[in-house]
ZADO-1210 file (C-alpha; in nm, 4 decimals, padded with zeros to 6 digits):
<atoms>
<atom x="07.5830" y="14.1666" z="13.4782" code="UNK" pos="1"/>
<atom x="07.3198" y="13.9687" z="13.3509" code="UNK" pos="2"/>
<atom x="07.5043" y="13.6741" z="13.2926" code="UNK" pos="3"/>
<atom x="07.6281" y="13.6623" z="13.6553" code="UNK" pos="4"/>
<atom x="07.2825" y="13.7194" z="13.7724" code="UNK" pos="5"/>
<atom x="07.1578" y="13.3801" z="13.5731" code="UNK" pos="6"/>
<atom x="07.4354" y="13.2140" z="13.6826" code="UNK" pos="7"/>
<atom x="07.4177" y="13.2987" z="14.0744" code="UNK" pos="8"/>
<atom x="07.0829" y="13.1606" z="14.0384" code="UNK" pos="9"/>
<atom x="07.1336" y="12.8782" z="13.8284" code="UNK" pos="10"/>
<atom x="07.3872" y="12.7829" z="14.1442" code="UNK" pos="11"/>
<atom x="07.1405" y="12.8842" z="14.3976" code="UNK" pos="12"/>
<atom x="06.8520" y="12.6301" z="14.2397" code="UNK" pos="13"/>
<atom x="07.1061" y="12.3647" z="14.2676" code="UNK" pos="14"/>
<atom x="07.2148" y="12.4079" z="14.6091" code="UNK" pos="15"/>
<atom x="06.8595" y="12.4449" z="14.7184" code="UNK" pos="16"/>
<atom x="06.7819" y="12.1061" z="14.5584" code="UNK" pos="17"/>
<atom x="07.1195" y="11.9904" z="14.7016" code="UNK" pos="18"/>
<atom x="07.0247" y="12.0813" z="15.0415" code="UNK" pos="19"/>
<atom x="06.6993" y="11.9197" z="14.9811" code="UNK" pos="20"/>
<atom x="06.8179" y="11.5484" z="14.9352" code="UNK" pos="21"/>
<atom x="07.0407" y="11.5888" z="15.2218" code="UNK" pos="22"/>
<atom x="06.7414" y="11.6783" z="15.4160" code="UNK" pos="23"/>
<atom x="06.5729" y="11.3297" z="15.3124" code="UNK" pos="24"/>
<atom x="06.9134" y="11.1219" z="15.3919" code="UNK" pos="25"/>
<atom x="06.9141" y="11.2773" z="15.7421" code="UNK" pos="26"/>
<atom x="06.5275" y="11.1823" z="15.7605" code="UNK" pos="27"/>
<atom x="06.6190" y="10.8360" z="15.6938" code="UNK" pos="28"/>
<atom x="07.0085" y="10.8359" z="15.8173" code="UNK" pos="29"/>
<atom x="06.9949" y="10.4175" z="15.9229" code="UNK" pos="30"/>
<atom x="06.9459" y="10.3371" z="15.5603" code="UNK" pos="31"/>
<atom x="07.1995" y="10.6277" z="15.4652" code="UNK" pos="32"/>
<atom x="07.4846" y="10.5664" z="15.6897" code="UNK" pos="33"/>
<atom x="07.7022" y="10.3864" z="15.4895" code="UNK" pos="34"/>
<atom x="07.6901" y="10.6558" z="15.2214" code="UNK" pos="35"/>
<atom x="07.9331" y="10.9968" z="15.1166" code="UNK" pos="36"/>
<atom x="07.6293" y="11.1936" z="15.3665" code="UNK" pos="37"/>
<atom x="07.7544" y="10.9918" z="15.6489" code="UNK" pos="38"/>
<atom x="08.0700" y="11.1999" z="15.7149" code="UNK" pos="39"/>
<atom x="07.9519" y="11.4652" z="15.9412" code="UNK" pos="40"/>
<atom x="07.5993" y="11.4854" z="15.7815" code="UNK" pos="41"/>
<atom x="07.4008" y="11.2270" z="15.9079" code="UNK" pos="42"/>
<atom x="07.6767" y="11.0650" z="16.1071" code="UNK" pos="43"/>
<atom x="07.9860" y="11.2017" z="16.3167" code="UNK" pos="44"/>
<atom x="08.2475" y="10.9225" z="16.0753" code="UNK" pos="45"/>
<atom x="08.5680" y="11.1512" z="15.9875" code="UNK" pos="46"/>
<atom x="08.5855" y="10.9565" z="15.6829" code="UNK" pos="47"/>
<atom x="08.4958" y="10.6784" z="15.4366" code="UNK" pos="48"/>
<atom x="08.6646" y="10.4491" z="15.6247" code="UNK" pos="49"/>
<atom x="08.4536" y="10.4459" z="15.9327" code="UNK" pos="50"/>
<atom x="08.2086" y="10.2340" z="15.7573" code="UNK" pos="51"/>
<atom x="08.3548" y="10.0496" z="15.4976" code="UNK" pos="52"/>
<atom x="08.7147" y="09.8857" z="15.4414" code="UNK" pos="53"/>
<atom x="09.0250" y="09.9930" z="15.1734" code="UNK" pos="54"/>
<atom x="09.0898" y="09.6161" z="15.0767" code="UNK" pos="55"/>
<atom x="09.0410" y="09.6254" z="14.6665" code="UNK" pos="56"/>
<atom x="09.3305" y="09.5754" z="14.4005" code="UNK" pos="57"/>
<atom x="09.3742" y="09.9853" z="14.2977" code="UNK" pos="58"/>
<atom x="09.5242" y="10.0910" z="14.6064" code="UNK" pos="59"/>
<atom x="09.8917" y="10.2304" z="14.3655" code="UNK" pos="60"/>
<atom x="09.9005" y="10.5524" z="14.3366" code="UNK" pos="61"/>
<atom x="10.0733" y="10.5531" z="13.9782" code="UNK" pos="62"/>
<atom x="09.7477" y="10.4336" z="13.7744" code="UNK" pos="63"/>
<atom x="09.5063" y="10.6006" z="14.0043" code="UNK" pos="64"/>
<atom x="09.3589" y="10.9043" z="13.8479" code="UNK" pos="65"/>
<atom x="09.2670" y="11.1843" z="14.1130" code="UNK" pos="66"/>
<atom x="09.2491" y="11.5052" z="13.9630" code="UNK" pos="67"/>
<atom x="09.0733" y="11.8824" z="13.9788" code="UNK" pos="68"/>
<atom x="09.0357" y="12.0512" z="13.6568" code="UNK" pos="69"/>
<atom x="08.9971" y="12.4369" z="13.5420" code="UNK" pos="70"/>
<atom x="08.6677" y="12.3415" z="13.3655" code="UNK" pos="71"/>
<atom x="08.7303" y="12.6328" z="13.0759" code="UNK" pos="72"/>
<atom x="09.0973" y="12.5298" z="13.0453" code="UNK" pos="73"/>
<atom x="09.0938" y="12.1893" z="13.1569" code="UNK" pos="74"/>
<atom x="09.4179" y="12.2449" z="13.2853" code="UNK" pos="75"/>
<atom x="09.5338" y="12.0548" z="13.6044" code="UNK" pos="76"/>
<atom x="09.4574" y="12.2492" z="13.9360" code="UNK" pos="77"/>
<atom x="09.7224" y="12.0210" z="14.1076" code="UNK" pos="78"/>
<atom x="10.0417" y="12.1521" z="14.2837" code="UNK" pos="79"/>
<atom x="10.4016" y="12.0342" z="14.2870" code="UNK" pos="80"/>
<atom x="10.3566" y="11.9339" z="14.6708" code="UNK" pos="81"/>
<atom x="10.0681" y="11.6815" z="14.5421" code="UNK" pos="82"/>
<atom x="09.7922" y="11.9224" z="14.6532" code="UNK" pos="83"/>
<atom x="09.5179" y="12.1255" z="14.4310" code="UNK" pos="84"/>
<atom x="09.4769" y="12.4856" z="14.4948" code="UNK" pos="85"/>
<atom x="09.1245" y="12.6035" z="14.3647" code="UNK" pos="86"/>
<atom x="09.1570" y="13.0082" z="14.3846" code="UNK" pos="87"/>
<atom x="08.8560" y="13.2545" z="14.2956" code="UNK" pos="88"/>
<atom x="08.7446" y="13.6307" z="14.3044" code="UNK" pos="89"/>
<atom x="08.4996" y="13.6515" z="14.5859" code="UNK" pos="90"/>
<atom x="08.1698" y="13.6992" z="14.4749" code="UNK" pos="91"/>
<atom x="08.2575" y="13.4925" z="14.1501" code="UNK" pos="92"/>
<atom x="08.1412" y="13.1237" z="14.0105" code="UNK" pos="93"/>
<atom x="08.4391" y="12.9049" z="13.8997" code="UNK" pos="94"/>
<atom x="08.3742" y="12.5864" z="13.8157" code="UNK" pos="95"/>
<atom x="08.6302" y="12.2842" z="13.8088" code="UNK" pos="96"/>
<atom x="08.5912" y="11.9141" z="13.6988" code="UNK" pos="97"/>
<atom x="08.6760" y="11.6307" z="13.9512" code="UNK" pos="98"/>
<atom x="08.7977" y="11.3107" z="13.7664" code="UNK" pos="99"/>
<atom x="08.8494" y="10.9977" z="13.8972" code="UNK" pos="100"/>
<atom x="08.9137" y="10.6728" z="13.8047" code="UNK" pos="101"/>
<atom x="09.2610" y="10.4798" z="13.6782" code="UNK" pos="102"/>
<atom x="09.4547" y="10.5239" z="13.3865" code="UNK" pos="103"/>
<atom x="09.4369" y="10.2945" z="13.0834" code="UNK" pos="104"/>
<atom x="09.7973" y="10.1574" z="13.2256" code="UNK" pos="105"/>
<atom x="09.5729" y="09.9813" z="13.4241" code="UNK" pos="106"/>
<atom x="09.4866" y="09.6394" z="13.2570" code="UNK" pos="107"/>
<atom x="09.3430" y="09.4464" z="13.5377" code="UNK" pos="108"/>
<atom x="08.9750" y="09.4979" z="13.6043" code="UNK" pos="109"/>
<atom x="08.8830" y="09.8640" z="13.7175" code="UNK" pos="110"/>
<atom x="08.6265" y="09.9800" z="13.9552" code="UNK" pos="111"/>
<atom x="08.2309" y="09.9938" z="13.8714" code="UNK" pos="112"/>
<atom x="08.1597" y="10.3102" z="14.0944" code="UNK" pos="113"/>
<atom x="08.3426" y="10.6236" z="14.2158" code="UNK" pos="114"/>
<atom x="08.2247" y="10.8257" z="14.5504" code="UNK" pos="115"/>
<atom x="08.3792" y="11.1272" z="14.6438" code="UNK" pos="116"/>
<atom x="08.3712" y="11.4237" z="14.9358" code="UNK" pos="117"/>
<atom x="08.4862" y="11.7584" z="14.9618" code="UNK" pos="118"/>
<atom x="08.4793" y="11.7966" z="15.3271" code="UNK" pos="119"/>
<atom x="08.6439" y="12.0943" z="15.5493" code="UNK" pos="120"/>
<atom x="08.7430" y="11.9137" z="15.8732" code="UNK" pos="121"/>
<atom x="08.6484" y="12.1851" z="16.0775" code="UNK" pos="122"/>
<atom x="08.3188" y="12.1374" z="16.0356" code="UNK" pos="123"/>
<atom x="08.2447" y="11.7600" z="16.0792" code="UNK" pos="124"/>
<atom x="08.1678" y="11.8015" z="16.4190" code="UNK" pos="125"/>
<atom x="07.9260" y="12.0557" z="16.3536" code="UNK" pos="126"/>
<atom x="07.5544" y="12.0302" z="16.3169" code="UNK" pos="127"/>
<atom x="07.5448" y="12.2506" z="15.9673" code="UNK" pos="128"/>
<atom x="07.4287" y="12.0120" z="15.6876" code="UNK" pos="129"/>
<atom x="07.7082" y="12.1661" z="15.4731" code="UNK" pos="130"/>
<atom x="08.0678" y="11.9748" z="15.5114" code="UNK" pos="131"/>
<atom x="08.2143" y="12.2406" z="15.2611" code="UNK" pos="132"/>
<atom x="08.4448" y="12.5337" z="15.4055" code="UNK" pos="133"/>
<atom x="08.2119" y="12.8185" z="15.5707" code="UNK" pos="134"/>
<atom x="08.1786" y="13.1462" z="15.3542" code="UNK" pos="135"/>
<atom x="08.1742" y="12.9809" z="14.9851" code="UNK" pos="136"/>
<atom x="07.8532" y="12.8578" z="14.7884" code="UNK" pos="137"/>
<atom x="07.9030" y="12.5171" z="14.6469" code="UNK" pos="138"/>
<atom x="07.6529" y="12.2730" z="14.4509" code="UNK" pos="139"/>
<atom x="07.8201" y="11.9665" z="14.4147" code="UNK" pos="140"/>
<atom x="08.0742" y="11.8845" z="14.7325" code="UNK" pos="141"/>
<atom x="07.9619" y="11.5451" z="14.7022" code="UNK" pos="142"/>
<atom x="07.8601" y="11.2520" z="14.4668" code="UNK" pos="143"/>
<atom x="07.8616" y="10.9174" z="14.3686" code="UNK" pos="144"/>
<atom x="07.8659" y="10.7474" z="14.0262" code="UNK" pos="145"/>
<atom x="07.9188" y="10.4706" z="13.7923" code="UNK" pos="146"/>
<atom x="08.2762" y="10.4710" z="13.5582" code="UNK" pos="147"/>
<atom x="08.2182" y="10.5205" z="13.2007" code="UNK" pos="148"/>
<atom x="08.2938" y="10.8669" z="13.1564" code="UNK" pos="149"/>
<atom x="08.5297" y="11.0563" z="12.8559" code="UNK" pos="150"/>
<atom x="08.7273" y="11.4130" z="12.8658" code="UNK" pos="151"/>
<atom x="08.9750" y="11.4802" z="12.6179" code="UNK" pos="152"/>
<atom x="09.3086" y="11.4232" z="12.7476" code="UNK" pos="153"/>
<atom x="09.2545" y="11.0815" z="12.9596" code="UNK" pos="154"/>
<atom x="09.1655" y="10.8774" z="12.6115" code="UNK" pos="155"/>
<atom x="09.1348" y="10.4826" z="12.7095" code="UNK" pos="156"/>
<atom x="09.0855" y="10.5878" z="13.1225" code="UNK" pos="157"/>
<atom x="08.8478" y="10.4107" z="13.2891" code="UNK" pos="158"/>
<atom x="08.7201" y="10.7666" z="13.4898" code="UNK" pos="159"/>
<atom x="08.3911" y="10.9305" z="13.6548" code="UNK" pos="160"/>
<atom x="08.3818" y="11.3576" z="13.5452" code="UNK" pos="161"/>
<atom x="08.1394" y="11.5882" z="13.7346" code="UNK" pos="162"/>
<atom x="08.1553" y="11.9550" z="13.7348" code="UNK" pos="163"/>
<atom x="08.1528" y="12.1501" z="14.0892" code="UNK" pos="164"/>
<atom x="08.0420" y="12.5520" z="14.0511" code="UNK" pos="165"/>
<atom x="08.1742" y="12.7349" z="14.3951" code="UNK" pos="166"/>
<atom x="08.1243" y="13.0725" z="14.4857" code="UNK" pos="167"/>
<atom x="08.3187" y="13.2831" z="14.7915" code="UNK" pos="168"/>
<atom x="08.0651" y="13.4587" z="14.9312" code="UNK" pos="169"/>
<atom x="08.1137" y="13.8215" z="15.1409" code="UNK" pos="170"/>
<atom x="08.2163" y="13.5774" z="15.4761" code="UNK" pos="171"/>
<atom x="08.4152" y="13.3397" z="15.2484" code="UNK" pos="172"/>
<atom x="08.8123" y="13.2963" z="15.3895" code="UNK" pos="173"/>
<atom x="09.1238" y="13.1269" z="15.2477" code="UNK" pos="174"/>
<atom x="09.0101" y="12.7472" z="15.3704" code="UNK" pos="175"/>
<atom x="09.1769" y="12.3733" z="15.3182" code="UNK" pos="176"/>
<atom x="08.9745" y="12.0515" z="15.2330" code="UNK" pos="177"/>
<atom x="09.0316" y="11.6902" z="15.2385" code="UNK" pos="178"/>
<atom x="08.8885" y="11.5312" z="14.9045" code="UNK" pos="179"/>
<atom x="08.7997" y="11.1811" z="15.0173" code="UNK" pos="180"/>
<atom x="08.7574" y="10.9007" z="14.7036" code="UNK" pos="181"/>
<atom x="08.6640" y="10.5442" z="14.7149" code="UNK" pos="182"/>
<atom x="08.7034" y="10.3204" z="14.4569" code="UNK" pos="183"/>
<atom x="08.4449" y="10.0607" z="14.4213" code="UNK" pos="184"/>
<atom x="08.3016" y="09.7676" z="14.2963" code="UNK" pos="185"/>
<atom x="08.0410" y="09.5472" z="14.4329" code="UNK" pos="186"/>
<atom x="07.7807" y="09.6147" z="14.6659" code="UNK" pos="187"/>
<atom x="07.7704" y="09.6520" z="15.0736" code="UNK" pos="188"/>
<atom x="07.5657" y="09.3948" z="15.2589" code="UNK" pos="189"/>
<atom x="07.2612" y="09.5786" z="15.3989" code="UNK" pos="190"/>
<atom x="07.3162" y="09.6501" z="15.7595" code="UNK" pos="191"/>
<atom x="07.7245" y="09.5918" z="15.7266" code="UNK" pos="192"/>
<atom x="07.8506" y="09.8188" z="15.4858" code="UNK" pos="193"/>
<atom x="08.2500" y="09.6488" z="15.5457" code="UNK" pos="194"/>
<atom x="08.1370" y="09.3271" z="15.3812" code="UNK" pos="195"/>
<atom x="08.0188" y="09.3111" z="14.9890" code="UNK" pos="196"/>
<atom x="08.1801" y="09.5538" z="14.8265" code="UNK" pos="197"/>
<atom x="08.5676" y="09.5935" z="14.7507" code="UNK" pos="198"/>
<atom x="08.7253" y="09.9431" z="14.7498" code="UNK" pos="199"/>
<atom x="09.0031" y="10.1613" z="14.8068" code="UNK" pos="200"/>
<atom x="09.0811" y="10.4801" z="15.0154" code="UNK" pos="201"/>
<atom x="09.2311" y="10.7506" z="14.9042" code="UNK" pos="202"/>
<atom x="09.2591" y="11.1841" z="15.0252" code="UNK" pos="203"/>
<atom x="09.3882" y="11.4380" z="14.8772" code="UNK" pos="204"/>
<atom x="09.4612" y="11.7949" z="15.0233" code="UNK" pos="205"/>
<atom x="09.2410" y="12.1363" z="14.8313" code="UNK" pos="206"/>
<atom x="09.3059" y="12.4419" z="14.8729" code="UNK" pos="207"/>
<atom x="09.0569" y="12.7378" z="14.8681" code="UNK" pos="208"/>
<atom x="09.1992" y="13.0554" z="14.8193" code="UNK" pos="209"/>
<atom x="08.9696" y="13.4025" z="14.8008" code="UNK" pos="210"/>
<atom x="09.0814" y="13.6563" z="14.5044" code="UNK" pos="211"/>
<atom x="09.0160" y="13.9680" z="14.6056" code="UNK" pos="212"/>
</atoms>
């Protein structure tokens, strides 16, 4: 009991310090637009793509790494329909490892920076500072950051690996997300983020499911 207690409030911190950037973006959302916060957050953009362009070289799927993790395991989340279902007892932390990147297949020149977005479409029109699906505790849904990462298993990948901790909550219900990646490289002119910086566009489909 003691562990879970540390742990709820381990999450808790982080959300609360989560909660507290997003805060500053929406203070200054004209120099933030362009960023993951954009969708729904500071900005009514559906996606990525309502600000910048999917015209780089790693738009084939077959050397693209996308990929949700077990984080204990490190086994594969990902269904045989091309989804990921993440599934949890309510009132539980599981945490899972988003990797991205391309494989080392690849041998043409790979992206400098990865951004990502776990974003329930229901609630982009909303004014809730929280994309994620209602009812379930989350600390990372969102992040951006520079290739160079390792994890046993994707040896000679050029990948970015960050750990998400969610939590269904009392209110929390079975839910679907979009996972929204860019791969990047370059940077966006100021004040026209479709010029700059190359990237691709990519989604994937996750599935929350509650454990009771």
């Amino acid at each position: 009991m003691k562990v879970k207690i540390r742990g709820l409030s381990r999450l808790w911190r982080i959300e609360i310090i989560s909660i507290s950037i997003l805060l500053v973006l929406a203070a200054f959302s004209q120099w933030a637009f362009a960023y993951p916060p954009a969708v729904g957050i500071v900005g009514k953009a559906k996606n990525c793509l309502s600000c910048h362009v999917s015209n780089g070289p790693w738009k084939d799927d077959e050397t693209t790494i996308i990929d949700i993790l077990d984080q204990g395991t490190k086994k594969s989340l990902k269904q045989p329909d091309g989804s990921f279902l993440i599934e949890v007892k309510r009132g539980e932390i599981k945490t899972v490892l988003t990797v991205i990147g391309r494989s080392k297949a690849d041998k043409g020149e790979s992206p400098y920076r990865n951004a990502w977005l776990y974003v329930d479409p229901r609630t982009v029109e909303s004014t809730s500072l929280s994309k994620f699906a209602p009812g379930w505790d989350v600390n990372l849904p969102m992040s951006c950051r520079i290739v160079g990462d390792n994890l046993e298993g994707y040896e000679g990948a050029k990948i970015t690996v960050l750990p998400m901790a969610i939590r269904p909550t009392d209110a929390a219900q079975d839910a679907e997300l979009t996972l929204q990646v860019m791969l990047t490289k370059g940077e966006s002119v100021k004040g026209n983020a479709q010029e700059g910086m190359v990237g691709n566009y990519f989604e994937r489909k996750v599935k929350l499911k509650v454990a009771d």
